[in-house]
C-alpha positions in Angstrom: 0.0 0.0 0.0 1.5 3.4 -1.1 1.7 5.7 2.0 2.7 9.2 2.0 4.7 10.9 5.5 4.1 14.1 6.0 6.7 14.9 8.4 8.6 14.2 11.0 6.2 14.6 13.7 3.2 12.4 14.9 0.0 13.7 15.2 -1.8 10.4 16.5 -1.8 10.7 20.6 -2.1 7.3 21.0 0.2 6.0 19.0 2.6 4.4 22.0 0.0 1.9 23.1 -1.7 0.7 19.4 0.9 -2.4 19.5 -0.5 -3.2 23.1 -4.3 -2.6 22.4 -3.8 -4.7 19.2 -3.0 -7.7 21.4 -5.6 -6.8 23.5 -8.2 -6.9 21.7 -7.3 -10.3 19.9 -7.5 -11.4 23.8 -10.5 -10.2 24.2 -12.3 -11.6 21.2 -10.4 -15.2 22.1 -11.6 -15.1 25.6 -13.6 -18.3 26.7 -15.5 -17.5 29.6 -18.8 -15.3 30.6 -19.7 -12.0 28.4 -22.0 -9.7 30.5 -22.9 -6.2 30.4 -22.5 -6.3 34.5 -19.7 -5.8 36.6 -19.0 -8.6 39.0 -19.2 -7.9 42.8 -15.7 -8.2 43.0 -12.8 -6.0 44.1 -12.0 -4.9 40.3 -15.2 -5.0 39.9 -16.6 -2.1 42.3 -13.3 -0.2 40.8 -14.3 -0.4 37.4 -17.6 0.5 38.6 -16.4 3.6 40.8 -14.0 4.4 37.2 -17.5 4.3 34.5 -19.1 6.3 37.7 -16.5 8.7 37.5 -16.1 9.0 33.4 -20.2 9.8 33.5 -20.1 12.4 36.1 -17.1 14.2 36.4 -15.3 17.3 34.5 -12.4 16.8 32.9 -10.4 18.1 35.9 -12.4 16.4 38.1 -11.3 13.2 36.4 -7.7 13.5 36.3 -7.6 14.8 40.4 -9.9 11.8 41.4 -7.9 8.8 38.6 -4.2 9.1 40.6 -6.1 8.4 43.9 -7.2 5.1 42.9 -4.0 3.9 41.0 -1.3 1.8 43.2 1.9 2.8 43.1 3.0 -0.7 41.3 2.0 1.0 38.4 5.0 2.9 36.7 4.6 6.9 37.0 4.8 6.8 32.8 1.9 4.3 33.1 -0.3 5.9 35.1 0.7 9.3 33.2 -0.4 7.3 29.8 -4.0 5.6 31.1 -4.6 9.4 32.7 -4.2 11.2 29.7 -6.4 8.5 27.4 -9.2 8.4 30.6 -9.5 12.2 29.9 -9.5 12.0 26.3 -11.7 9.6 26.1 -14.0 11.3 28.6 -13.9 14.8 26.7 -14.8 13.2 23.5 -17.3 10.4 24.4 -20.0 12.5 26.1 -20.4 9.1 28.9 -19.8 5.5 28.2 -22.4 2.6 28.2 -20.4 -0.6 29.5 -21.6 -3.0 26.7 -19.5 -6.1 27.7 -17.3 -7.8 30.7 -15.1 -10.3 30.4 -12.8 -12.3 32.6 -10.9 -15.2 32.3 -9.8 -18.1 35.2 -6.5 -18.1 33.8 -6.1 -14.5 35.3 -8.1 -14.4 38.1 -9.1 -10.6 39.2 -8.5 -9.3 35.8 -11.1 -7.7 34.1 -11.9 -6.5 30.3 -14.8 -3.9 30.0 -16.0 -2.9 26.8 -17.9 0.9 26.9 -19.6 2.6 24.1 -19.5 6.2 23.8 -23.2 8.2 24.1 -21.9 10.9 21.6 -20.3 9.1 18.9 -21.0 5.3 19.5 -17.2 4.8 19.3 -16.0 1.4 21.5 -12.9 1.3 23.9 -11.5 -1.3 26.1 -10.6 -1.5 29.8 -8.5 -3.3 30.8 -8.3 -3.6 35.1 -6.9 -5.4 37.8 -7.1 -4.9 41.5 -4.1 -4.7 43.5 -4.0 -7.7 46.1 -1.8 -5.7 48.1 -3.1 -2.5 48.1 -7.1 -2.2 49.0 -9.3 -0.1 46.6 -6.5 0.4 44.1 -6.1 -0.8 40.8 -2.6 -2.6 40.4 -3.3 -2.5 36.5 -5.1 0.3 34.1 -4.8 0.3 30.8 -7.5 2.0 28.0 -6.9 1.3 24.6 -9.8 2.4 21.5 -11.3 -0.7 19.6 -13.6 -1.3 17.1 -16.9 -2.2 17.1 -17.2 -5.8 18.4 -20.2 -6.6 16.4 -18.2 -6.4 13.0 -16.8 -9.3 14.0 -19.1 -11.1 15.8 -20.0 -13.7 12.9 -16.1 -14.4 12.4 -15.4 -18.2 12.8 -13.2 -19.2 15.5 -11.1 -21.7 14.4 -8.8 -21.8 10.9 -10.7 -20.8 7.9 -9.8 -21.3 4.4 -8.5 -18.7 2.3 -11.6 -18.1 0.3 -13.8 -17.8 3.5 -11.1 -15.4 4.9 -11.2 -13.4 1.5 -15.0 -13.2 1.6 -14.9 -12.1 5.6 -12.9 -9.4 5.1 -14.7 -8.5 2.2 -18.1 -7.9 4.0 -16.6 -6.3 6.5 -15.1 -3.4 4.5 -18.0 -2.9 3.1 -19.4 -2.6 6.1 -16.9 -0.1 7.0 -17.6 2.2 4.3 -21.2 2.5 5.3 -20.7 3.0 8.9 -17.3 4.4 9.9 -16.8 6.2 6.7 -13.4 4.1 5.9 -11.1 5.3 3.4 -7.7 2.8 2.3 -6.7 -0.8 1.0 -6.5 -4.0 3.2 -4.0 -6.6 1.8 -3.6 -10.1 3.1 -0.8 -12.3 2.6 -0.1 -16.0 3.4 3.1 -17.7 2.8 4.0 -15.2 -0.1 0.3 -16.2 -1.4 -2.4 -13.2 -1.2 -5.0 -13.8 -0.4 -6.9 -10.3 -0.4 -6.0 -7.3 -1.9 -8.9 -4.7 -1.9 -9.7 -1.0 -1.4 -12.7 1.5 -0.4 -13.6 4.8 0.2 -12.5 7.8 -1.8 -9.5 9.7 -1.7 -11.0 13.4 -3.0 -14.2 13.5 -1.6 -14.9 17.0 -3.2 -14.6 15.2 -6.5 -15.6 11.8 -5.6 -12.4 10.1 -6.2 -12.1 6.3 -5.3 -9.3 4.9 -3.4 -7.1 2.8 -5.9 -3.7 0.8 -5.2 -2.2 3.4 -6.8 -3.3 6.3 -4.0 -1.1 8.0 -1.4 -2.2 8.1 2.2 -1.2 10.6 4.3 -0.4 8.9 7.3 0.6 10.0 11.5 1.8 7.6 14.0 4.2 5.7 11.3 6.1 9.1 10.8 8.1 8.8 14.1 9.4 5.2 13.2 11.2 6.9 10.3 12.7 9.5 12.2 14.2 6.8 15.2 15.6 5.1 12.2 17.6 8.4 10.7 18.6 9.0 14.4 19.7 5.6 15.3 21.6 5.4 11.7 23.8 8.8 12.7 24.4 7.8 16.0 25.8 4.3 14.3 27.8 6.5 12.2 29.2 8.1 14.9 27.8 11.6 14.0 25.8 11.9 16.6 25.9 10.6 20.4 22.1 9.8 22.4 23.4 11.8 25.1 24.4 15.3 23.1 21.9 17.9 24.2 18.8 20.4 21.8 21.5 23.0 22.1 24.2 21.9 20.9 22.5 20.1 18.0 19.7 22.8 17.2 21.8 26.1 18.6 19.1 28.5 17.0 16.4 26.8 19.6 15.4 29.8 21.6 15.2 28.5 24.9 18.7 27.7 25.2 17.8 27.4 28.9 15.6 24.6 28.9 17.6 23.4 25.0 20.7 22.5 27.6 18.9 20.4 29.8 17.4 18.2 26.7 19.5 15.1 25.4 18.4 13.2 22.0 17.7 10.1 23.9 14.9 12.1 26.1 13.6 13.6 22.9 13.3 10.3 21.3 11.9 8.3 24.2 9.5 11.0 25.2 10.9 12.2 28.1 12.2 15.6 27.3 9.5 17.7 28.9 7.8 19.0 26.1 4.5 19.5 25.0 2.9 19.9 21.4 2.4 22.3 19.1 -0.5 21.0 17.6 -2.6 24.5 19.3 -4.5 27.4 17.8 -1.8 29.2 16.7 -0.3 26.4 14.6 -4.1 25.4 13.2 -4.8 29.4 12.6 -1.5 29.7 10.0 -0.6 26.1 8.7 1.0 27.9 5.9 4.0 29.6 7.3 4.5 25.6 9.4 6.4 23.6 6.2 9.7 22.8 7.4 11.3 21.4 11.0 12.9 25.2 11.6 9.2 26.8 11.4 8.4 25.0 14.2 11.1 26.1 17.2 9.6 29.4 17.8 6.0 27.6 18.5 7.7 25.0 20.6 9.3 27.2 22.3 6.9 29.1 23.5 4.8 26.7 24.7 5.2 25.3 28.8 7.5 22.8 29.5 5.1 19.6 31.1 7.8 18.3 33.3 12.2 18.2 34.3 13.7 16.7 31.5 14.4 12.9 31.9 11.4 13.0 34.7 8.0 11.9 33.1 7.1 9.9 30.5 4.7 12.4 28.2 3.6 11.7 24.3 5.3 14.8 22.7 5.2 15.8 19.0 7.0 18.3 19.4 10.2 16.6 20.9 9.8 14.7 17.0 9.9 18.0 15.3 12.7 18.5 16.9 14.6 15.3 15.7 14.0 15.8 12.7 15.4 19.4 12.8 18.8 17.7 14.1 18.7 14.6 11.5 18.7 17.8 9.3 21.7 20.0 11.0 23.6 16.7 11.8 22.9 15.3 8.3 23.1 18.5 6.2 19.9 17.3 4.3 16.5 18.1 4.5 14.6 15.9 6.5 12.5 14.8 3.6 15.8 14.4 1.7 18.1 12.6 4.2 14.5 10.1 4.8 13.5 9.2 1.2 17.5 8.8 1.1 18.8 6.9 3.7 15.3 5.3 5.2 13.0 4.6 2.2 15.9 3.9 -0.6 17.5 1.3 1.2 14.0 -0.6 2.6 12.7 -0.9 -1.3 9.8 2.0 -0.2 9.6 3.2 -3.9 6.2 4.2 -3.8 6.5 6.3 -0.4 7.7 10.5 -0.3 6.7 13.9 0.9 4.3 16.6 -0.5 3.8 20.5 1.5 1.2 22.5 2.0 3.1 25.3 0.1 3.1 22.8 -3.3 
C-alpha cells in the first residue's frame, strides 16, 4: 500500500499503546468465559464500577484529580501518566460510556476487560483492570486502549478458515466499514508469499468523488516517528551523533537555550524531554507559514515545558519536530531528503515520499 509521510512529527496521541491494544483486543475476542454487560461484585469489579461512575459524572479536571487516587503505586509513574491522559481523552470526547460487555478469564483471576460505548459518537474502547491484592481499593493495573466495534466481527469463525472464507470475511466487512465508519484505504492479506486479499474502499478526493485505488497516497501519522528513530539511530551508528548530546548543541538557534541544555536526544526520542505539542490554535490558525522542521522552534518554544527533562514519561510531538530538525543540522539534508534517502531507498519503499502545503 503506497503511504505518503508528511513529516517528522506524529500527530496520533495514542500511537505508543496501538501495539498493546492490538494484542488486547485479539485477547478479548479469544476469551472463553462469561460475556455480560455487569460488573462482578468483585474487588476490580466495584473499581471499574467507581472508574464508569467517574467518566459519567465528572469534568475533565475532576477526572484527572480523582484517577491518581485510585492507582497503586505498582503501576510505573509513565503508566499511570499514559491511562490518565487516554481516561480524559476519552471522557472529553465520548460524552459518557455505556459498559456493553465484561469479560474475565480463570486463567487470570481478578482481571477484568470492559468494553464501553461512547453516548456521543458510539465509538468502543476497552478497559482493561486489575485490582491490587496488596493494596485495597487500588487498581494494580489500568490500561485503556480504542477498539472497534465488536459486532463487525461477531459472525467471524473461531477456528482456521480457508483462504476463500477469509477473503469473503474481510470482504463484507469493509463494506461494512464504508457505510458505517466512513473508511477510506486498502486492506492486503498475505499468506506464505500467497495473497490472499488485496482490496480498497472509500475515496480519496471526496470534493470530486475520487475512489481509493492501489495506486493512492495516504497521508499517514503515528508511522512518521518510526522513520525519524531510524535516521537518528543510523547517525548515531555513524558516529555523527551521540544519544546523550543535548537540543543545544545540536539545534543552537532553539530559543530556549535554557531549557535546549537540559534536553539530550535520547529524552527527545523516548518522550521524556518535557515537552509538549504544538498542535494548538496558533499552529491550526496559519498552517501555511508551518512547512519545514525550523518553522516549528519558535512555536515550541513558546509553549510550557510539562515536566524536568528525563522526569515523566509524556507523548510529545513536538520533541519529534525537533529530531528531525537535528537529523537535518547533523545530516546536512532536509529531513524529507536525508528520509526518502537513507530510510526509504535502502528498505525498497519506492512508492513512499513527501508533498507540502506550500506545493
Amino acid at each position: 500500500m503506497n503511504r505518503l509521510p508528511v513529516n517528522p512529527s506524529l500527530v496520533g496521541r495514542h500511537g505508543r499503546r496501538m501495539s498493546r491494544a492490538l494484542v488486547t483486543i485479539v485477547l478479548f475476542a479469544a476469551m472463553p468465559v462469561m460475556a455480560a454487560a455487569a460488573l462482578p461484585d468483585t474487588p476490580t469489579g466495584k473499581l471499574a464500577g467507581a472508574l464508569i461512575q467517574h467518566v459519567n459524572a465528572d469534568t475533565p479536571a475532576d477526572l484527572r484529580r480523582w484517577a491518581p487516587t485510585v492507582l497503586s503505586a505498582a503501576i510505573d509513574r509513565t503508566e499511570q501518566a499514559g491511562f490518565i491522559d487516554n481516561l480524559v481523552s476519552a471522557t472529553r470526547d465520548a460524552g459518557g460510556v455505556a459498559v456493553t460487555d465484561v469479560r474475565r478469564d480463570p486463567r487470570q483471576p481478578g482481571l477484568l476487560e470492559v468494553v464501553v460505548k461512547g453516548r456521543r459518537r458510539g465509538t468502543h474502547a476497552l478497559f482493561v483492570l486489575a485490582a491490587d491484592p496488596a493494596q485495597s481499593g487500588k487498581l494494580g493495573q489500568a490500561e485503556l486502549v480504542p477498539m472497534g466495534d465488536p459486532a463487525l466481527y461477531a459472525g467471524w469463525p473461531r477456528g482456521a478458515v480457508s483462504h476463500a472464507e477469509l477473503a469473503r470475511l474481510a470482504h463484507a466487512a469493509l463494506d461494512r466499514l464504508v457505510r458505517t465508519a466512513d473508511f477510506s484505504g486498502c486492506l492486503s492479506v498475505v499468506d506464505g508469499g500467497k495473497t490472499v486479499f488485496d482490496e480498497c474502499r472509500g475515496l480519496a478526493e471526496r470534493r470530486f468523488g475520487v475512489p481509493v485505488d492501489r495506486q493512492t497516497k495516504f497521508h499517514v501519522g503515528s508511522i512518521d516517528k518510526m522513520f525519524t528513530a531510524v535516521a537518528i539511530a543510523q547517525l548515531v551508528e555513524a558516529g555523527k551523533l551521540s544519544w546523550d548530546d543535548s537540543l543545544a548543541a545540536r539545534v543552537p538557534e532553539y530559543p530556549d537555550r535554557t531549557t535546549a541544555k537540559k534536553i539530550t536526544v535520547w529524552e527527545l526520542l523516548h518522550h521524556t524531554a518535557g515537552l509538549g505539542d504544538f498542535l494548538l490554535p496558533e499552529y491550526f490558525a496559519h498552517r501555511e507559514r508551518f512547512v519545514d522542521p525550523l518553522d516549528y522552534l519558535g512555536l515550541i518554544a513558546r509553549q510550557p515545558v510539562v515536566s524536568e527533562p528525563g522526569k515523566q514519561w509524556n507523548y510529545s510531538n513536538a520533541g519529534y519536530m525537533l529530531l528531525g530538525r537535528i537529523i537535518e543540522t547533523v545530516s546536512g539534508e532536509p529531513y524529507s531528503d536525508y528520509i526518502r534517502h537513507h530510510v526509504f531507498a535502502p528498505a525498497g519503499m519506492e512508492s513512499r515520499g513527501f508533498d507540502r502545503l506550500d506545493e
